[in-house]
C-alpha positions as CSV (number, residue, x, y, z in Angstrom):
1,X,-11.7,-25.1,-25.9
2,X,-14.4,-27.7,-25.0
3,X,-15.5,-27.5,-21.2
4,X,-17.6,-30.1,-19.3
5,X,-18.7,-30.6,-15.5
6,X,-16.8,-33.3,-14.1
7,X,-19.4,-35.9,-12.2
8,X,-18.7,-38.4,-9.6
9,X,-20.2,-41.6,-9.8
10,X,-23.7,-40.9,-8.1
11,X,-23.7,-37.9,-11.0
12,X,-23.2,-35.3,-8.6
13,X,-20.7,-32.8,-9.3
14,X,-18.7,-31.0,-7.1
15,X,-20.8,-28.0,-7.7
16,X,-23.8,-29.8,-6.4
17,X,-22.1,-30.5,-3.5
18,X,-21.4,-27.0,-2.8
19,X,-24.7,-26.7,-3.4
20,X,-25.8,-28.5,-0.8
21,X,-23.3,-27.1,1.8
22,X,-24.1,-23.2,0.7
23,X,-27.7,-24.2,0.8
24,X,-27.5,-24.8,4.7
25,X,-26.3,-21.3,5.0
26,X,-29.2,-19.7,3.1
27,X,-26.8,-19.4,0.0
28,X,-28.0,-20.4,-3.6
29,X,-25.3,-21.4,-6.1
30,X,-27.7,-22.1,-8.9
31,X,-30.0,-25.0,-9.4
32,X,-30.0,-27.8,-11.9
33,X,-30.1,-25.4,-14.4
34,X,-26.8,-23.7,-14.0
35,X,-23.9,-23.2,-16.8
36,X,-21.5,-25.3,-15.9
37,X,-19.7,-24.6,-18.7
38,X,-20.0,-20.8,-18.8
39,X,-18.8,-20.7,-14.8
40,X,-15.5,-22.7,-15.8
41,X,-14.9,-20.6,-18.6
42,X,-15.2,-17.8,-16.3
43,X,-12.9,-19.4,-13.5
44,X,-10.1,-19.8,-15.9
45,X,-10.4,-16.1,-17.1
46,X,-10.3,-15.1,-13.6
47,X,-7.4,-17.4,-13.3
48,X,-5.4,-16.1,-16.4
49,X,-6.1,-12.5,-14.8
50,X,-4.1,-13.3,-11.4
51,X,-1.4,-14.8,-13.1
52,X,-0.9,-12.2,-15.4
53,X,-1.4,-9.1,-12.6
54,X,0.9,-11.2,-10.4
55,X,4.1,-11.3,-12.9
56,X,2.8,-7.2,-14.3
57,X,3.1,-6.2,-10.6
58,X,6.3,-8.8,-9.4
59,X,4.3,-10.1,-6.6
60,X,5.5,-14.0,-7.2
61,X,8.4,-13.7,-4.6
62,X,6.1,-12.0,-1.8
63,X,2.9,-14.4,-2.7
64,X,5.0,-17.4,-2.2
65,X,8.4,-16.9,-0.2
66,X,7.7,-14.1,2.4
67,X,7.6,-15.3,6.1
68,X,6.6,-11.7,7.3
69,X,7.2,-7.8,7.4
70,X,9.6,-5.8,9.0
71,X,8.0,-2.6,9.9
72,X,10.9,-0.8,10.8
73,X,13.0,-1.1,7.4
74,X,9.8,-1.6,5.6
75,X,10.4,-4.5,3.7
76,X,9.4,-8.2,3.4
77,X,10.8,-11.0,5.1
78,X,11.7,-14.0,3.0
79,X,12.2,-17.3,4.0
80,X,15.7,-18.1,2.8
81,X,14.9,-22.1,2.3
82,X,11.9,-21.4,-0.2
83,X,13.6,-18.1,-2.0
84,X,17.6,-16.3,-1.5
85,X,16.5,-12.7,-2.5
86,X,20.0,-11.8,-2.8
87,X,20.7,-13.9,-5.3
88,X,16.9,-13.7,-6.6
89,X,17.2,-17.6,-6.7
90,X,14.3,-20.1,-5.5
């Protein structure tokens, strides 16, 4: 896999952006000097990671159709529009 920093037209990436922005806080994301390419290679890891600890531990139904928690019957809430979990259809 080939990865490259996208640019803008003024040849600013997003990361020098960020940069910027973090800067005002005190924050230092890296100078001109940074990996690009080693940091994406490293967000899609990350990436692959979550997915695969989110479908290991069947957390896709309460990451992305649960309205709330009913503390009572301890149990999630879903929101019957986005996911029926009777059914177990989206």
């Amino acid at each position: 896999m080939l990865l490259a920093p996208a640019n803008d037209e003024d040849g600013k990436g997003l990361g020098g952006k960020l940069a910027g922005l973090a800067s005002l806080e005190g924050i230092s994301l890296g100078g001109e000097g940074s990996n690009q390419p080693v940091i994406s290679k490293e967000v899609l890891q990350s990436r692959t990671f979550l997915t695969i600890f989110i479908y290991r531990h069947k957390l896709t139904q309460p990451l992305m159709a649960v309205k709330g928690w009913d503390i009572e019957a301890q149990r999630w809430l879903y929101n019957c529009e986005v996911y029926n979990p009777d059914s177990g259809e989206w």
